[in-house]
C-alpha positions in Angstrom: 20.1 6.4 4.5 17.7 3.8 5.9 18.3 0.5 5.3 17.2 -1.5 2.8 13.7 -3.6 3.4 12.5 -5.2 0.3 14.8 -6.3 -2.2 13.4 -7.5 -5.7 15.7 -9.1 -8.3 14.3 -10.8 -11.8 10.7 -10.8 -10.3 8.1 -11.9 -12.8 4.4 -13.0 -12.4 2.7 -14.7 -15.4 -1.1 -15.6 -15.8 -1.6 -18.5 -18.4 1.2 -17.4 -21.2 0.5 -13.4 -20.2 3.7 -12.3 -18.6 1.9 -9.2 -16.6 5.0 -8.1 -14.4 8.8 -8.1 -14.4 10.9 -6.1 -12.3 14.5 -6.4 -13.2 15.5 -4.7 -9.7 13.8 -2.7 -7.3 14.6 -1.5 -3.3 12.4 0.1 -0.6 13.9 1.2 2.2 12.9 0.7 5.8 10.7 3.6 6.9 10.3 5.3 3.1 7.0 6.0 1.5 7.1 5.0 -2.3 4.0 5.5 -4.9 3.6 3.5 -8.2 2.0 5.3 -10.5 0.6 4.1 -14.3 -1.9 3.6 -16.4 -4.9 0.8 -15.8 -3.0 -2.7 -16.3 0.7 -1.7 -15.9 0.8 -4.3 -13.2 1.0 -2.1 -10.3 -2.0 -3.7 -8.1 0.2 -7.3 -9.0 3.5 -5.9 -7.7 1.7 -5.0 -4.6 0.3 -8.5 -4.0 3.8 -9.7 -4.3 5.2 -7.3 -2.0 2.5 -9.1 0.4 3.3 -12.4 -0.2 -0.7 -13.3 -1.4 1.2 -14.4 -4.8 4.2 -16.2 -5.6 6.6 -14.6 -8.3 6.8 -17.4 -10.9 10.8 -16.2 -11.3 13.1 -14.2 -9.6 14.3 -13.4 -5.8 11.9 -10.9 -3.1 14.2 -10.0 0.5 12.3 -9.0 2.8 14.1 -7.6 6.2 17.3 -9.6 5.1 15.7 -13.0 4.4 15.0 -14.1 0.8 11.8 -16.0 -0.3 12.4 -17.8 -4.2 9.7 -17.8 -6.2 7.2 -20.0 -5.6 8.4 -20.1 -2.2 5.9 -19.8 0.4 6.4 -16.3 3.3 6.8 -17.3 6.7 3.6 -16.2 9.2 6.1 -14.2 10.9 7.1 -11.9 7.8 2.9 -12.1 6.7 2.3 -10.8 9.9 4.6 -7.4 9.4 2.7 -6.4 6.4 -0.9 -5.4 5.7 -2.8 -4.2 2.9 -5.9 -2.2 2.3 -7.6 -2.6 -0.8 -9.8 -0.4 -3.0 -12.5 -2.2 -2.4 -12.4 -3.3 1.1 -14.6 -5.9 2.7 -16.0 -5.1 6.0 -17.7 -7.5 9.1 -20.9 -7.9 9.2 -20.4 -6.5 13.1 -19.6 -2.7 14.2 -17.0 -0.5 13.2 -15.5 -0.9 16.7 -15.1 -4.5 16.1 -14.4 -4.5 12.5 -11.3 -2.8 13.8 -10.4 -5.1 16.7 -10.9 -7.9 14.5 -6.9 -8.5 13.7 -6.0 -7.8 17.4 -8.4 -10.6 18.5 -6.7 -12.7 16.2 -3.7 -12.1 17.4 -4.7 -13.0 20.7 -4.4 -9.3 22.6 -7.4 -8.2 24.5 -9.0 -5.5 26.7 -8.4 -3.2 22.9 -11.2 -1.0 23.5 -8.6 2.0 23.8 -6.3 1.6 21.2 -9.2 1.1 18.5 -10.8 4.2 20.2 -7.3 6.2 19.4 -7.3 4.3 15.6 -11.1 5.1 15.0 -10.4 9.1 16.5 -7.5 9.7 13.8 -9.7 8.3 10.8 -12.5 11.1 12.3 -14.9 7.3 13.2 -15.6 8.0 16.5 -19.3 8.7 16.0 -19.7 5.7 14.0 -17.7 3.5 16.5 -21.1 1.0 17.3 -22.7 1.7 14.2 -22.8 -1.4 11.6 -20.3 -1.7 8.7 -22.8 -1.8 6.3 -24.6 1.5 7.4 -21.5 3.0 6.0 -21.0 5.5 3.1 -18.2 4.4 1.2 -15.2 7.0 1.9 -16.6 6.1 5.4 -15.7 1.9 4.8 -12.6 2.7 3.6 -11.6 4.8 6.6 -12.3 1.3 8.7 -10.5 -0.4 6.8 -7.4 2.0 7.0 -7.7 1.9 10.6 -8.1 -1.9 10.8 -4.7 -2.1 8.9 -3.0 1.0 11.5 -4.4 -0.7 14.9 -1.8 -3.7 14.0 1.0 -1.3 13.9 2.4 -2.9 10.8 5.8 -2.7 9.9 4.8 -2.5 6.2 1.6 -1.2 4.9 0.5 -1.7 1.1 -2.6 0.7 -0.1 -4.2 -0.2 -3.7 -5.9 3.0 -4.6 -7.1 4.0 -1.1 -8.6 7.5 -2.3 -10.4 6.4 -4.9 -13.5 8.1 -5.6 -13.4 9.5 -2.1 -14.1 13.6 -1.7 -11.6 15.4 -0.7 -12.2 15.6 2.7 -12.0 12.1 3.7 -8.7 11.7 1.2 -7.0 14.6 3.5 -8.8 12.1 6.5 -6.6 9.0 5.1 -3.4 10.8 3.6 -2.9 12.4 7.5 -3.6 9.1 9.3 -1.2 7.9 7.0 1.5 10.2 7.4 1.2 10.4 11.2 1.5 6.2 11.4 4.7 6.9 9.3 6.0 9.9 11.4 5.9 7.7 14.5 6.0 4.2 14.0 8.8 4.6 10.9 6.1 2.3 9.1 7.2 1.9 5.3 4.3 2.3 3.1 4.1 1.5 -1.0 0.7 2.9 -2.4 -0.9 2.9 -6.2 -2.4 5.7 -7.4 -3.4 6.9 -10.1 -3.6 10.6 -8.6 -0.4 12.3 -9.6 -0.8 15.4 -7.1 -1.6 12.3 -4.2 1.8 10.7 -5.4 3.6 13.7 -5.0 2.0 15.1 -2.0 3.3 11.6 0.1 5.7 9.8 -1.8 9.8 10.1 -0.5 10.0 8.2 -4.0 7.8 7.7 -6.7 8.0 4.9 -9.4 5.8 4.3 -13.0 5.1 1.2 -14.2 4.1 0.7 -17.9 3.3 -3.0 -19.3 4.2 -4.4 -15.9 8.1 -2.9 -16.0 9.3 -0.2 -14.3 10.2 2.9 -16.4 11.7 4.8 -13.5 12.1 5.5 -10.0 13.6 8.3 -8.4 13.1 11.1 -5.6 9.3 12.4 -6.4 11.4 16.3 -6.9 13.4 14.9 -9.4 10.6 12.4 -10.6 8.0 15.2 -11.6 10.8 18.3 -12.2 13.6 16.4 -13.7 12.6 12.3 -15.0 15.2 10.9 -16.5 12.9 8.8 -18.7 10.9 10.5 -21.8 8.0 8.4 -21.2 7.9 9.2 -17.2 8.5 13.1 -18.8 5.2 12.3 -20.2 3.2 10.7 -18.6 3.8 13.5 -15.8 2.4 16.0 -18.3 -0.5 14.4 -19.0 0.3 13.2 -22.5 -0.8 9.2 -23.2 1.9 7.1 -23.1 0.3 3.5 -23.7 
């Protein structure tokens, strides 16, 4: 079994006197793909910016590769540096895609990247659009860029808020293989939202629901969508409405 990476214990996150996540306990393991699935404001998109660090929890306990930041705690660079997100709605450089993707390698102070973003831009199917301008893009097309300037960093964790979303199916086959081959190779541990069950189960090791900012369950996605433990997981899988 890999190791354990993240380790959450009495998390919470409050806006104002609205108390929109608490995770009693919850652990990722190194190298694991695990989806959150749940209905609009279950707190999923919040438990991913805690999993980044852009938030503090107001209570509780995040570990992250063995060292523990307290709530309210500022993360080091050097653990901000291992993780990256892409967002549903990502925002681009007003420069080319070529650069967009270079942009986090420049900052990082690593030149002469002309080759790896060509290999990036090649398994999101850019390479055609490589000196076009960002915002010539469609949008599956943006989203692709932004995937691949997340991948080019070779994170050690990558966080994905709805990547697919209103993409056609070709470019969510485009991002789901990218995906999969960064995690085949570089053992890169990925937590995504969705809200696509078939997505969920097509790349998640695990899949967890989260309803009114708890988690219900979380379990193997076989035994998630053939045998949940949980009546409301049971039906939320089939459909019914749960919230």
């Amino acid at each position: 079994m890999n190791e354990i990476l993240y380790a959450l214990s009495g998390v919470t996150k409050a806006y104002g006197r609205r108390t929109v996540l608490a995770v009693d306990d919850l652990t990722i393991r190194r190298g694991e793909t695990l989806a959150v699935v749940g209905p609009s404001g279950a707190g999923k998109s919040t438990l991913l910016r805690l999993l980044n660090f852009l938030e503090p929890a107001a209570t509780g306990t995040i570990s992250f590769g063995g060292q523990t930041i307290v709530g309210g705690d500022d993360a080091p660079l050097a653990v901000l540096r291992r993780i990256t997100t892409v967002f549903q709605r990502p925002v681009l450089l007003k420069r080319t895609v070529a650069a967009n993707v270079a942009y986090g390698l420049g900052l990082r102070g690593q030149r002469n990247t002309q080759a790896v973003v060509a290999k990036i831009l090649d398994a999101v199917g850019l390479s055609h659009l490589a000196g076009e301008k960002a915002r010539s893009l469609s949008g599956g097309e943006a989203q692709r860029v932004a995937l691949a300037r997340a991948l080019v960093l070779h994170p050690d964790v990558l966080l994905l808020d709805e990547p697919t979303a209103n993409l056609d199916p070709a470019n969510v086959a485009l991002i789901e293989q990218a995906v999969a081959q960064m995690c085949r190779e570089q053992g890169t541990t990925v937590v995504f939202v969705t809200h696509n069950l078939f997505q969920a189960r097509r790349m998640g090791d695990r899949v967890a629901l989260m309803l009114d900012g708890r988690l219900v369950e979380v379990g193997d996605t076989d035994a998630f969508f053939e045998h949940p433990v949980d009546p409301r997981t049971a039906a939320f899988v089939r459909g019914e409405m749960v919230y």
